[in-house]
C-alpha positions, 0 to 999 in steps of 0.5 A: 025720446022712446026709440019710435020717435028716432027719424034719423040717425047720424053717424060721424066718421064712415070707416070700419066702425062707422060704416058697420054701424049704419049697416045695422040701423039700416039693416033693420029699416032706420034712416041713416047719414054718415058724414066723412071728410070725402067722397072717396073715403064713402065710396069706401064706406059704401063698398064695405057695407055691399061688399066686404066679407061681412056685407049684403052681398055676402048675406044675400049669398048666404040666404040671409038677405033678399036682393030686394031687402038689400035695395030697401036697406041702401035707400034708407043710406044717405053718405054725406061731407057736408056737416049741414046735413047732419043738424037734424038727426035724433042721434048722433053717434061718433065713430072718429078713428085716426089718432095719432102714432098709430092709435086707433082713436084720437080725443083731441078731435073727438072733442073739436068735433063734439064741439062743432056738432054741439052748435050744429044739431038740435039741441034735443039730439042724443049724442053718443061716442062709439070711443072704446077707450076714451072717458066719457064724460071729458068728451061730453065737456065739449057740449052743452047736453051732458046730459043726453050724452054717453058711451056706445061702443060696439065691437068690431065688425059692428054688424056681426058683434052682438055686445054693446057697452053703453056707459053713463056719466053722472050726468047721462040722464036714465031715458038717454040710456034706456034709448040707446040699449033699445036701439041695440036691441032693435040691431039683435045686439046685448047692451049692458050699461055701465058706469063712467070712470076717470082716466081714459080706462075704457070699460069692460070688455077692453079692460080686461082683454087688455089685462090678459094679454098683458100677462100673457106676454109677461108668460111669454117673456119668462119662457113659461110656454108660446103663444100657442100654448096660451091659446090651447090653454084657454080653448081647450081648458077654459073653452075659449071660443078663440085664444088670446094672442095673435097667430105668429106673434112673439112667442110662437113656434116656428112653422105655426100659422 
């Protein structure tokens, strides 16, 4: 599959993640259906998509969107809680969050849903998990297309991140890859293709932030320097566009906002 013959794509779940993530398709003149387990939580996926500080409303305020390039876009939006709708889209991208204690993502439902979808779609349908943690391979156990399944993470927000981590499993055949680099492309975005690992590692770009705040907490904790200093250090010494730890967590001087 090349990406002109893409008609529509569908993406599970219409929360933060999700509802970027149409945005972009959408943006660009591609069908999309987002299906979630209400219709409030799309009213929501709609509004954040028209008005959030990263949504049309804003673009047209800034004089990157016309009004009437706003209304194409939002025709091309279908919201949807019937899962029936989704069987005949060319991609399926998964954007589930709410794991459990607090985690941004939960597997055990990821893979009930790949399941489900497995029967459900055509079996032609390239299938690809946004998941920024999760192995990519356990997931596509779930179905019967491992090979027209992989990772797609984008970063949030996902309209205005320009990085995609597309990752393949042994079993990712190179076309399926190819496609969803070629659909980043078609969002202005830079997709770099990597490979699968066992144990639920995640992949590059959490990986090694994960690894830097790690040690930077460990600097913290011997009394080295705060959090301010951490991230006047990688500013201004590394030229880090932003540190990495939080303003006013652990560590901070007081009075520091």
């Amino acid at each position: 599959m090349k990406l002109q013959d893409v008609k529509c794509i569908g993406i599970l779940g219409g929360g933060v993640m999700g509802g970027g993530i149409g945005q972009c398709a959408i943006q660009v003149g591609q069908r999309v259906i987002i299906r979630d387990l209400n219709e409030d939580i799309l009213q929501k996926t709609k509004d954040n998509i028209v008005e959030s500080r990263f949504g049309f409303k804003k673009a047209i305020e800034m004089g990157k969107m016309t009004q009437a390039e706003m209304d194409k876009a939002l025709s091309l939006l279908t919201l949807t809680t019937k899962v029936e709708d989704m069987k005949d889209c060319d991609i399926i991208i998964e954007a589930i969050g709410g794991g459990e204690g607090g985690r941004l993502e939960n597997k055990p439902l990821k893979l009930k849903v790949f399941a489900e979808m497995d029967e459900l779609v055509k079996k032609t349908a390239v299938f690809a998990s946004n998941t920024s943690m999760f192995t990519i391979a356990d997931l596509a156990e779930a179905t019967k297309r491992k090979p027209l399944f992989a990772g797609f993470h984008l970063f949030s927000p996902a309209n205005i991140m320009k990085l995609v981590e597309i990752t393949s499993t042994k079993d990712t055949l190179p076309e399926v890859a190819e496609l969803l680099a070629d659909l980043s492309k078609s969002w202005g975005k830079t997709p770099i293709l990597l490979k699968d690992v066992p144990g639920d590692k995640g992949f590059i770009g959490n990986r090694v932030m994960s690894a830097v705040r790690r040690e930077c907490m460990e600097i913290i904790k011997e009394g080295v320097g705060t959090a301010e200093d951490i991230n006047l250090a990688m500013t201004l010494g590394f030229r880090w566009p932003a540190g990495p730890m939080p303003t006013g967590g652990p560590g901070a001087r007081s009075g520091w906002k």
